[in-house]
C-alpha positions, 0 to 999 in steps of 0.5 A: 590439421589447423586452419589458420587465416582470416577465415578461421578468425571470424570461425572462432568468432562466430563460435564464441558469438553462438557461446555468447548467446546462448549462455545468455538465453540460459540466465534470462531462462533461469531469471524468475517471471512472476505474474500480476495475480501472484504480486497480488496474492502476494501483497495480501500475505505480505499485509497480513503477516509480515507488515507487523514487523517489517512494516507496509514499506518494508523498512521497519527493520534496521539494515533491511528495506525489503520494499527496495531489494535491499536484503541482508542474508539472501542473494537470490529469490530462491534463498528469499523463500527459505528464509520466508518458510524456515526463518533465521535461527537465533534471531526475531524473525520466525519460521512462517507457516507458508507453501513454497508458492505463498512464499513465492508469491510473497517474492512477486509482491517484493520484487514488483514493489521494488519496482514501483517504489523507485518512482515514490518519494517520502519528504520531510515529514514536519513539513508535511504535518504541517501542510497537512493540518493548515494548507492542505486542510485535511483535517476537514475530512480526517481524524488523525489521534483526537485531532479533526471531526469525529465524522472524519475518516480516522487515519492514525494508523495509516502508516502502518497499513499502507506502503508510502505508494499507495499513500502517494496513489491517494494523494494525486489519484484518489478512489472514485470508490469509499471502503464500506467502512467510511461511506455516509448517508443520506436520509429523509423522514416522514416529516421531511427532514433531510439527515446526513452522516457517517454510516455507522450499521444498518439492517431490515429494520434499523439505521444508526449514523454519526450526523453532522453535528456528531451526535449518534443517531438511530432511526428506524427505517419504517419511518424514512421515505428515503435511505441512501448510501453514498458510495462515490468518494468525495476526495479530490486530487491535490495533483496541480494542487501541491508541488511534487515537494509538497506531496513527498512531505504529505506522503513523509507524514502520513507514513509516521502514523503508526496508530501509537494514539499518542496526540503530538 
């Protein structure tokens, strides 16, 4: 027996709304959550590894920009994993000695960089060389293939280790923190004379700097009466400094940098 009618209309109504639904809960169910620890993680092996080839954007590889979803072989993360743990036979990229969590974590790191990167611009990279070796006056505190103070941090590689968002973060957002690497310091002898440079090492015993002059110096610390590491960076934002134009450009330059030693 058949029912006809406006009653059975909004039946069949109903009963294609409940499908609906619940076709919809299975795709968000099936849709892969992945957390901030695991992008992270992620990052770390992403850094380590794959950035040699595909570069801290993931773009380095022609008809590939990993850093923006764009894949040439895979259409979901499950087929991405494969690929991260087997490699492509009869191409450059390798099979990578990765669990199915590392590689899946390698995934999270991918799809949130995604994410982030639609909200980075890269400029015109002459225009931001030019700005960063005159108005910007970076060359102050930077090094870049020879050029600026030998007491400048050294970033002639800095586009090979650092994805165009982080290089942008430190333009407008800087760390109020110095990597151990770059950190100065400020010493005072017996006799009062006050030294500051770019700490080079120091032990129990010994310091040795680059000074303010840039001439090397080694002290020993029986002879100071005061040894102090300056950990707070002394970067300031260049935010309301730059143009968000100007930044993208800044941002086009740094990421050419790709330690190559070459003075252009």
């Amino acid at each position: 027996m058949t029912r006809s009618g406006p009653n059975a209309a909004r039946i069949v109504v109903a009963v294609v709304g409940i499908l609906v639904s619940a076709a919809g809960a299975v795709t968000k169910a099936q849709l892969p959550v992945y957390s901030a620890a695991d992008a992270q993680d992620g990052e770390r092996l992403f850094m380590n590894s794959c950035a040699n080839c595909h570069g801290p954007d993931g773009d380095a590889v022609p008809g590939v920009d990993l850093g923006h979803g764009a894949f040439r072989r895979a259409s979901s993360d499950a087929e991405l994993v494969d690929i991260i743990r087997r490699g492509i036979p009869g191409t450059a990229m390798p099979p990578g000695n990765y669990s199915n969590t590392a590689a899946t974590q390698i995934i999270a790191f991918l799809r949130t960089s995604a994410a982030s990167h639609q909200a980075t611009a890269r400029g015109d990279a002459a225009r931001g060389r030019a700005l960063f070796e005159g108005r910007g006056q970076c060359l102050t505190c930077h090094s870049v293939n020879g050029k600026g103070p030998r007491l400048g941090v050294d970033i002639s590689d800095i586009g090979r280790i650092r994805r165009s968002a982080d290089l942008e973060k430190a333009i407008v957002d800087p760390s109020p923190t110095v990597r151990p690497q770059n950190r100065t310091v400020r010493l005072v002898t017996r006799d009062g004379t006050v030294v500051t440079g770019r700490l080079l090492n120091h032990d129990m015993l010994t310091v040795q700097l680059l000074d303010s002059r840039e001439q090397l110096r080694s002290f020993a610390k029986s002879s100071l009466t005061q040894f102090e590491v300056v950990e707070k960076s002394p970067k300031t934002s260049y935010r309301g400094r730059l143009t968000s134009a100007e930044i993208a450009d800044l941002v086009g330059y740094l990421a050419t940098l790709k330690g190559t030693g070459v003075v252009n």
